[in-house]
C-alpha positions in Angstrom: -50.1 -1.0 -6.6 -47.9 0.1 -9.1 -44.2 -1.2 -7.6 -41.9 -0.5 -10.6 -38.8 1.6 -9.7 -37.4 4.3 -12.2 -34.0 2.3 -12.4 -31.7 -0.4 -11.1 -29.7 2.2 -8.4 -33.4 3.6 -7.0 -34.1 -0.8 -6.7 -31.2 -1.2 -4.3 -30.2 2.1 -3.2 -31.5 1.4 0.4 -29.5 -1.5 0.9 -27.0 -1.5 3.7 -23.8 -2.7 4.6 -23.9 -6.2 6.0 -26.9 -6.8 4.5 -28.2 -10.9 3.7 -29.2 -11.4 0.2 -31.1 -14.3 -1.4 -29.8 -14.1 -5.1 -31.5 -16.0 -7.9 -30.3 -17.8 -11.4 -28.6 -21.6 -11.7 -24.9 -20.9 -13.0 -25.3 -17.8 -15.0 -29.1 -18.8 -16.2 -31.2 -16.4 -15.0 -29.3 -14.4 -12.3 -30.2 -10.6 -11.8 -27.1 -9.0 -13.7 -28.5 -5.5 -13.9 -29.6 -5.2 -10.0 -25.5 -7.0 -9.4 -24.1 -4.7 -11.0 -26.4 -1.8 -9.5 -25.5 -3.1 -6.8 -21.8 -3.1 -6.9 -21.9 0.5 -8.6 -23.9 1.5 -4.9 -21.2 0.5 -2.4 -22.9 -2.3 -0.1 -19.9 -4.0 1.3 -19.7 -6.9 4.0 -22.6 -8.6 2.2 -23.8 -12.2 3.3 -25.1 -14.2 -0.3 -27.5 -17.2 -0.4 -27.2 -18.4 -3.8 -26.7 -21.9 -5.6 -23.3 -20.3 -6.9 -21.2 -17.5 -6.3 -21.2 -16.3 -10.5 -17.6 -16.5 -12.3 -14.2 -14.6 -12.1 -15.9 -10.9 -13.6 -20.0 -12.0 -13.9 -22.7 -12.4 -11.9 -22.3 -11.8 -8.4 -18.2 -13.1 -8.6 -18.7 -9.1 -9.7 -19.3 -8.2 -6.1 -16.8 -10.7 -4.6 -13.9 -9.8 -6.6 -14.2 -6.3 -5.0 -14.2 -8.0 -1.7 -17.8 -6.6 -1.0 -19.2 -10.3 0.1 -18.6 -11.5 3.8 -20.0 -15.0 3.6 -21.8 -17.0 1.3 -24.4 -19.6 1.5 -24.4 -22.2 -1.2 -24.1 -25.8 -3.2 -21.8 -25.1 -6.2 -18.4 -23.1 -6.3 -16.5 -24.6 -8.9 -16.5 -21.9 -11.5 -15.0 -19.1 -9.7 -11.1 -19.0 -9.1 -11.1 -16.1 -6.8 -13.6 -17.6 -4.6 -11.4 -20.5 -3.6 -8.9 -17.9 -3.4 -11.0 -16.2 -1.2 -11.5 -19.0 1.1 -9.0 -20.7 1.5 -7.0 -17.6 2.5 -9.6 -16.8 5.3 -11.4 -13.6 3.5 -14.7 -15.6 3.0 -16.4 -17.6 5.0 -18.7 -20.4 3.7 -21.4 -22.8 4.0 -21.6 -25.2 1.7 -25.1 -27.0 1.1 -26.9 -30.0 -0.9 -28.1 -28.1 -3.5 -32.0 -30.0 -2.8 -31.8 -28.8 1.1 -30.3 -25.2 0.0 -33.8 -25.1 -2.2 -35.8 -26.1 0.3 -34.3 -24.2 3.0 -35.4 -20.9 0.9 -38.6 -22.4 0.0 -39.6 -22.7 3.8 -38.0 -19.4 4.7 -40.3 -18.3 2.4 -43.6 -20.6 3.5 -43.0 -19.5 7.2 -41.4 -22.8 7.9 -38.8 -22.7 10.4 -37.5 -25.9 9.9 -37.7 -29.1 8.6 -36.3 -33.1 8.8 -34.4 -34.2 5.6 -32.1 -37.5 4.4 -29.9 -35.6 2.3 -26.6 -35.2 4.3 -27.2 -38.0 6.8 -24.2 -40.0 7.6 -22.3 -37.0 6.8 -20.1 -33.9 8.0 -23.4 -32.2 7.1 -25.1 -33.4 9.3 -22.0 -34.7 12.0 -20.4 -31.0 11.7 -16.9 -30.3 10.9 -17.5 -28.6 7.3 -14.8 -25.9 6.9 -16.7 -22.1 7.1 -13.7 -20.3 7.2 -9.7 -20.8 7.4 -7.1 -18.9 9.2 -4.7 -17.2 6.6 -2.2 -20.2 7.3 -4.9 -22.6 6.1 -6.4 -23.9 9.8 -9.6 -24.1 10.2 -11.5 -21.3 12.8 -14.8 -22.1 12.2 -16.6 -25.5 11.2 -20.2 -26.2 10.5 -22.6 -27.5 14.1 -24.0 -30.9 14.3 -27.4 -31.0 14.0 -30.3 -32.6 15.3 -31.0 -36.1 14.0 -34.4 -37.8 14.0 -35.5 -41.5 13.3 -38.7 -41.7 11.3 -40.2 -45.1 10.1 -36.7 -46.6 10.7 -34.8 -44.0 8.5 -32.5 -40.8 9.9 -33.5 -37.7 8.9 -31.3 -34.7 9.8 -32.7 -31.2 11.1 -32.0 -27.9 8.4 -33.3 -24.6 9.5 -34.9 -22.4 7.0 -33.4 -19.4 5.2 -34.6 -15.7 5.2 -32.8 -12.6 4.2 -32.9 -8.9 4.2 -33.5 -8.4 0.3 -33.7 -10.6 -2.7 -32.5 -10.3 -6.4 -34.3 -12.3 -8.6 -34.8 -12.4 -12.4 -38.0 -13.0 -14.8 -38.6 -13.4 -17.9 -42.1 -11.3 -17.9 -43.5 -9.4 -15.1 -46.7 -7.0 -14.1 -46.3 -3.5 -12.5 -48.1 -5.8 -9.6 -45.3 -8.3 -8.9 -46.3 -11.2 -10.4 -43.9 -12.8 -12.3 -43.0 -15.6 -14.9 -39.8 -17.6 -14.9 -38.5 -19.3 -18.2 -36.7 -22.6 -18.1 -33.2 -22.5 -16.4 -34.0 -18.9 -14.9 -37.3 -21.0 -12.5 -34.4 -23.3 -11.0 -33.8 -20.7 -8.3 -35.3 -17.5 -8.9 -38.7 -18.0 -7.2 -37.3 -19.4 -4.2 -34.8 -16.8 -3.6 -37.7 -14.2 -4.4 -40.1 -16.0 -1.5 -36.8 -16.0 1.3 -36.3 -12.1 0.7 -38.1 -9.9 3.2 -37.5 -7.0 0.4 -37.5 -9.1 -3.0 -36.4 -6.9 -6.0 -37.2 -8.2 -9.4 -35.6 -7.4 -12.8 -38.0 -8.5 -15.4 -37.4 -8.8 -19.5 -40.7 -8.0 -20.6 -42.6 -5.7 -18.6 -46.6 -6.1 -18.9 -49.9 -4.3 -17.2 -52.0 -5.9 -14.5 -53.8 -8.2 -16.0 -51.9 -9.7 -19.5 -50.7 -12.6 -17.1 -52.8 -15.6 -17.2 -53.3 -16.2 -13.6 -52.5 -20.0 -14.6 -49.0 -18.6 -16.0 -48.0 -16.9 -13.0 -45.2 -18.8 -11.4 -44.8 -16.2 -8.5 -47.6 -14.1 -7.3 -46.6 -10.3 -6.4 -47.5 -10.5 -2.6 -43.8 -11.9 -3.0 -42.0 -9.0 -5.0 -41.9 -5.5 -3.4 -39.6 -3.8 -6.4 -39.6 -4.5 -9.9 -37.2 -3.1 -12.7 -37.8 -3.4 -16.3 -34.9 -4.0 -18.7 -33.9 -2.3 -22.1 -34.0 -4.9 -24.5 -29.8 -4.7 -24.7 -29.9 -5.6 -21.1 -32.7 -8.4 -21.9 -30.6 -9.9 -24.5 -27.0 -9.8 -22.7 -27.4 -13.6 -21.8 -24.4 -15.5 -20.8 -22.8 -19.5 -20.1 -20.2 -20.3 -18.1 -18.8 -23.0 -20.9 -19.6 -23.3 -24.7 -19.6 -26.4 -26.2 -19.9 -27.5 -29.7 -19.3 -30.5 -32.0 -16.5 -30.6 -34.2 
């Protein structure tokens, strides 16, 4: 089944308003600029993210949240992004913040047909006590706070409840790909990327190097296409446009 799309705008062009998307990449390592900023260019507004990070002021997805098109994100790091806090603290966004380990996990069962599952990370804690700020009021009150959640003793340690995650569609980016699905993920880009691609229900895939069924070792395969409904080959400009959140160098 040959599941590459002609461009980026065919890729997303079905998504809807309101729509939950898994989102891969670790910073700006391996996120799926091309089908973000399809995405944008289509018109989806009210969009609910589940994604380690929300991008930066003007890349990745902070793209789609500085045009106010995302409703509510999902995720374990938010530091990069000024008009995210902006966002959130004014009461435009609503948030759940996650340990980044359960936030993996959590997409990993969505993604297994897990529904849930006991973990230690957050015991002890709001997470897992409730009280976490999701959203404020415009005068900086909080309206809605994360649930407690279930708690569970096993061999004398507590272990705290976490649902798993699945959503509507999934961007994700690889480094190669087949016209079958199957993809490979290169260093930073495997951090996320898989994961996200097993939670979507509609996983769309932009690949660097597109390849025919069959130049994939099957022992190189990091994702198998019964994952990956839509894949999107890049020009080689849109391969290469790679980009960090901070430079550093020695003196």
């Amino acid at each position: 089944m040959d599941k590459v799309c002609s461009s980026a705008a065919e890729a997303v062009a079905d998504i809807p308003d309101g729509a939950s998307l898994a989102v891969g990449g670790f910073g700006l390592s391996g996120i799926p600029e091309v089908l973000i900023h399809a995405l944008h260019a289509q018109g989806a507004t009210g969009l609910e993210v589940v994604s380690n990070n929300c991008g930066v002021d003007g890349r990745g997805l902070g793209v789609l949240l500085g045009d106010g098109r995302i409703a509510r994100v999902t995720g374990s790091y938010v530091g990069e992004n000024k008009e995210f806090a902006r966002q959130y603290l004014s009461g435009e966004l609503e948030v759940e913040l996650v340990p980044q380990g359960t936030l993996a996990e959590r997409l990993r069962a969505g993604g297994a047909g897990i529904p849930a599952f006991y973990t230690p990370a957050g015991v002890g804690t709001q997470v897992a006590h409730g009280g976490l700020p999701w959203r404020h009021a415009a005068d900086g009150t909080v309206t809605v706070a994360s649930p407690a959640k279930e708690t569970r003793t096993f061999a004398d340690r507590p272990y705290v409840l976490e649902h798993a995650i699945t959503t509507d569609f999934a961007l994700v980016r690889a480094w190669r790909g087949d016209r079958h699905g199957n993809l490979v993920f290169r260093r930073a880009a495997a951090n996320f990327n898989p994961l996200a691609a097993m939670a979507g229900r509609v996983t769309l895939a932009e690949v660097e190097e597109l390849v025919e069924p069959g130049e994939l070792s099957p022992d190189a395969v990091h994702l198998p296409g019964v994952f990956v409904q839509r894949i999107v080959e890049l020009t080689p400009a849109e391969a290469a446009d790679k980009h960090i959140e901070k430079r550093t160098v020695r003196a």
